[in-house]
N, C-alpha and C positions, 0 to 999 in steps of 0.2 A: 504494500500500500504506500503508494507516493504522497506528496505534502498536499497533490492538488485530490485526488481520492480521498484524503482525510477528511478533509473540509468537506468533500462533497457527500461524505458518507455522517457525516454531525449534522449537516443542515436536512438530508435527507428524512422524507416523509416516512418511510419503511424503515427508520431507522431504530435497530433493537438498541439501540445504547450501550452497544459493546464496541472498543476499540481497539486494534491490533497496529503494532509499531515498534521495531527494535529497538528503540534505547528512547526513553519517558525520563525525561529531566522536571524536577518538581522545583520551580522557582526561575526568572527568568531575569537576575539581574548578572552583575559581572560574573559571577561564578558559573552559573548557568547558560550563559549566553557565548562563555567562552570554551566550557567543554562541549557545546553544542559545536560548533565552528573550526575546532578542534580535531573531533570525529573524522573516520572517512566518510567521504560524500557518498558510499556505494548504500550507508545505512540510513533508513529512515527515523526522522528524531520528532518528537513531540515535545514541545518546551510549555509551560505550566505555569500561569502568571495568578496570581489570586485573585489579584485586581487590576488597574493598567499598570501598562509596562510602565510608566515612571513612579508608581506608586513602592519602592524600593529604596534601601540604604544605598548601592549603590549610587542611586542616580541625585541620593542630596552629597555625598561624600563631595568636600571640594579641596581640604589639602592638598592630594597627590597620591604618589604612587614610589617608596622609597629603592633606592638598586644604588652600587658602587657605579655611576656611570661618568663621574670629574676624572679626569687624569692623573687627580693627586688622591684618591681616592683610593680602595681596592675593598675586595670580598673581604678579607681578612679582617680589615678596620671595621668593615659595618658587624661581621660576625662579632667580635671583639665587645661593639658599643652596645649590638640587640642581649646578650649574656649578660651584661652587665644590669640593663634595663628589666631584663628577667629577673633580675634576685634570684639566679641561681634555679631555677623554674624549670626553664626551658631544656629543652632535650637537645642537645651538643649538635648531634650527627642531624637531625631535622633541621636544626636553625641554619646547618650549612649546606646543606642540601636545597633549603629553599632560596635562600641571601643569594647561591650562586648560579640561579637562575634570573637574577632579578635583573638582569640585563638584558639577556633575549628574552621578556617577558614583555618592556619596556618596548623592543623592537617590534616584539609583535604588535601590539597596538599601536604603533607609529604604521606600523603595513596595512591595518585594518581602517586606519583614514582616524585615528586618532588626533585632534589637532595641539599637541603640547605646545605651551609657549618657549619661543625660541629665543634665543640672542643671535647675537651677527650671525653672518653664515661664513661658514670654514668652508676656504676656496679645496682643501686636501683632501676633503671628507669624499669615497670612492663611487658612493652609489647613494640614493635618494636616502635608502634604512640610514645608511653613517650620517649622512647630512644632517638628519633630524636627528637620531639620538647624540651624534657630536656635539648639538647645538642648541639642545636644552637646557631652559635655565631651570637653576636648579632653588629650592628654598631649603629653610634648616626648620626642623621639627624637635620635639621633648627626645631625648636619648640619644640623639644624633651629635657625634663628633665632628661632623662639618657639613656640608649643605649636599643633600643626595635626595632630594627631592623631588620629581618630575611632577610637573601639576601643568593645567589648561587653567589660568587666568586663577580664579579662586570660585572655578565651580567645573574641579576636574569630572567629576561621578559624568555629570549629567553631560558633558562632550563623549564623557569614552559611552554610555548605555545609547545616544543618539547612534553612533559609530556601529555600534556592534548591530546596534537592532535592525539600522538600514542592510550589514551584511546578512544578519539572521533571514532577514523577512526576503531577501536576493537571493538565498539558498534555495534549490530547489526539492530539495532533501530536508528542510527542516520546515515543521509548522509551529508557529506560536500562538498559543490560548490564552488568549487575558480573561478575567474574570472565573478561571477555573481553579476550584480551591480542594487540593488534596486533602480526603477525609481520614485515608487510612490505607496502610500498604497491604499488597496480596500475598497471601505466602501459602505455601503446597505443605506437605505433610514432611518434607523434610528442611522445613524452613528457611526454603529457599525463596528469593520474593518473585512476582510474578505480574507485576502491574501495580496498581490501585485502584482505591475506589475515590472518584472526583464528584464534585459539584457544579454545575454549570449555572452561574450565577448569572446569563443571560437567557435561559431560556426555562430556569428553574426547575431542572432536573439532574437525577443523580447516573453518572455514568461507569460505564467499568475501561480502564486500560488495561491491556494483557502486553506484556514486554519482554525481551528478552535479558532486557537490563535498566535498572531504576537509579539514576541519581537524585541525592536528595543534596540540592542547594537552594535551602528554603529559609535561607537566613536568619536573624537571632531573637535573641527576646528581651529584646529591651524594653518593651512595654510593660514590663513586670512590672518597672518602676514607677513614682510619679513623676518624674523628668527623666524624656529620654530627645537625643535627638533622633530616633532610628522613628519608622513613619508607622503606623498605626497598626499595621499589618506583622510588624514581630513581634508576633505571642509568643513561641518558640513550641509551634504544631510539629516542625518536621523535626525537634527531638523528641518530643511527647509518638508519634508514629512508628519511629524507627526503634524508643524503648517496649512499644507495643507489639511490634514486628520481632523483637528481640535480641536487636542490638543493644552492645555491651556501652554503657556511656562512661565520659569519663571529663577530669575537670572543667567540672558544672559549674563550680566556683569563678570561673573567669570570665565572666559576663561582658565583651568589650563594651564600653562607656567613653563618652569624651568629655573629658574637665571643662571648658567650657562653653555654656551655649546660652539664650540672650535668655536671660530673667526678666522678662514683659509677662505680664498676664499669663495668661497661658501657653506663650508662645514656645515653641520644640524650635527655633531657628539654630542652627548654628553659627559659631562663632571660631573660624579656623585657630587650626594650632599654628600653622603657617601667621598668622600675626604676633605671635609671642617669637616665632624663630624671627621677625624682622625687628625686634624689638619691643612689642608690646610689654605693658607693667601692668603686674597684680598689684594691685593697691587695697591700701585699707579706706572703706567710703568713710568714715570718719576723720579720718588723720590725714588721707592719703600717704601714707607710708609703704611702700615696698617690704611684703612682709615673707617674699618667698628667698629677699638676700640671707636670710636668716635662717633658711631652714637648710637649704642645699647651696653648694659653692653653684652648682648648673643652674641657680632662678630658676626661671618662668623656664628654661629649658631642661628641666629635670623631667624623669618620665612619669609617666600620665599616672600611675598612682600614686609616687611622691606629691605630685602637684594639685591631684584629686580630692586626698587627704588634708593638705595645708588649707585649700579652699573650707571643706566642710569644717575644718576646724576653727578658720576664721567667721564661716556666718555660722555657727554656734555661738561663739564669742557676742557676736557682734547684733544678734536681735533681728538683723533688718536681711535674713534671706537671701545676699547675692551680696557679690564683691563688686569692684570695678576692672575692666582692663583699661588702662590708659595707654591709647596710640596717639593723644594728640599732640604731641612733640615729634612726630615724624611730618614728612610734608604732604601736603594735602594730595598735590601730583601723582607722587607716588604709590596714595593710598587709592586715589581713582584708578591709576593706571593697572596694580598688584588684584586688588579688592574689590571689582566693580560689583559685584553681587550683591555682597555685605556693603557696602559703599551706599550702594544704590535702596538696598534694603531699609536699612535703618534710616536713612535719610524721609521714607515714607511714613518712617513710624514716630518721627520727630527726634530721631538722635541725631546729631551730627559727629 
């Protein structure tokens, strides 16, 4: 069954609500959209959105994208700085195994029409790949020993899921379901899995996919909490599925979070870490004192739960619910030029 048979067998009057497709990806943002693309093109993929395609972490993520890609840089250094930012956590041989792919990782998304922002252009650089990865600028983030940061402006997510989705939806091997929310995985008597069971939340019915093989990149649960920046849709259903299924789960404890994001009302906006790597300051809204000189020799560039923790322990302290960051000692130019998202954001919401 082809991508254009799929569709034609969903929307179909006689249709029993059964689905056949070798490889059923449950989630359709970077993770999913890139082992979708990934795949060989001889197999058929059904990708699995819950709701629309931008409704995902990926596509608000606007830092970046970290890899040794400076010259003065190397795997070593970055392996060296993420260990250390572990506290000892992290498993050795993974963290270097992942770090030393971060370059052709980087590449690939510059091939798939990723547009990162660039600096001059290197006349040496051999082919269009080196031109762009040569000639990224880079930012510096919490944990990071020097700037290896690849980002599109300060709203990287939502350039690289535009990018991938236009190659997705050009495949002619792969179909994308928005609005279809994985209820629960299939599995045989030797607990091997075999599809799911979906919801098709346009036409208000429940469907079966049968597969030869099931990814689950169904992103996280940060909605646990009552601030989160991740979007409305991370309950954290595809652990709760896959512990149903009978997968073995494992540190549950590490819920990524980002230290900071805009304290308005209700608002989930983010507030890049890429502004503390350019300089921005924690400050105390009382005093206005810089109160993370004090905690770590790395400030505001310490890693995200050293900086996490000093936060929550300053509005503990301090009664009034949120800190300040202060960027406005940097120049306005540069904060239009680096920031225009958040720039442009807050400027509607009356912050300057």
């Amino acid at each position: 069954m082809n991508a254009v048979s799929t569709a034609e067998a969903l929307n179909a009057d006689n249709f029993d609500g059964a689905v056949q497709t070798d490889v059923l990806i449950i989630g359709a943002g970077l993770a999913g959209l890139s082992t979708a693309l990934a795949l060989p093109t001889s197999l058929n993929i059904i990708v699995l959105s819950k709701a629309d395609l931008e409704v995902c972490s990926s596509h608000y993520a606007q830092g970046g994208i970290a890899a040794s890609l400076d010259k003065n840089d190397s795997v070593a250094d970055h392996i060296v700085d993420t260990l250390i930012a572990g506290a000892g956590l992290c498993e050795a041989d993974n963290t270097s195994s992942i770090l030393s792919a971060g370059q052709q990782a980087v590449q690939w998304l510059c091939e798939q029409g990723v547009p990162f922002t660039q600096i001059q252009q290197d006349d040496n650089a051999k082919s269009f790949t080196e031109l762009q990865t040569a000639n990224l600028h880079l930012t510096k983030e919490g944990g990071h020993g020097c700037r290896r940061v690849a980002h599109a402006d300060d709203a990287t997510g939502r350039h690289i899921m535009e990018a991938l989705t236009i190659k997705a939806q050009s495949a002619a091997n792969i179909t994308i379901l928005p609005y279809h929310e994985a209820l629960s995985l299939l599995t045989n008597t030797d607990n091997q899995c075999q599809g799911a069971q979906v919801f098709d939340h346009s036409s208000q019915r429940q469907l079966t996919f049968y597969s030869r093989a099931v990814v689950l990149a169904s992103g996280g649960l940060g909605q646990l909490f009552k601030r989160a920046s991740a979007p409305n849709v991370c309950v954290g259903d595809g652990v709760m599925m896959a512990w149903q299924a009978g997968c073995r789960l494992a540190n549950l404890e590490f819920i990524q979070f980002h230290p900071t994001g805009l304290a308005l009302d209700d608002s989930s906006f983010l507030i890049s870490e890429a502004l503390r790597g350019e300089g921005g300051r924690l400050t105390c809204p009382q005093t206005g004192v810089r109160f993370m000189l004090d905690i770590d020799e790395r400030a505001e560039l310490a890693p995200r739960d050293i900086v996490a923790r000093a936060i929550a322990e300053q509005i503990s302290t301090n009664g009034l619910g949120y800190v300040n960051l202060d960027v406005s000692h940097l120049p306005e130019q540069f904060l239009r030029e680096h920031f225009p998202q958040i720039y442009q954001t807050l400027l509607k919401l009356g912050i300057d």
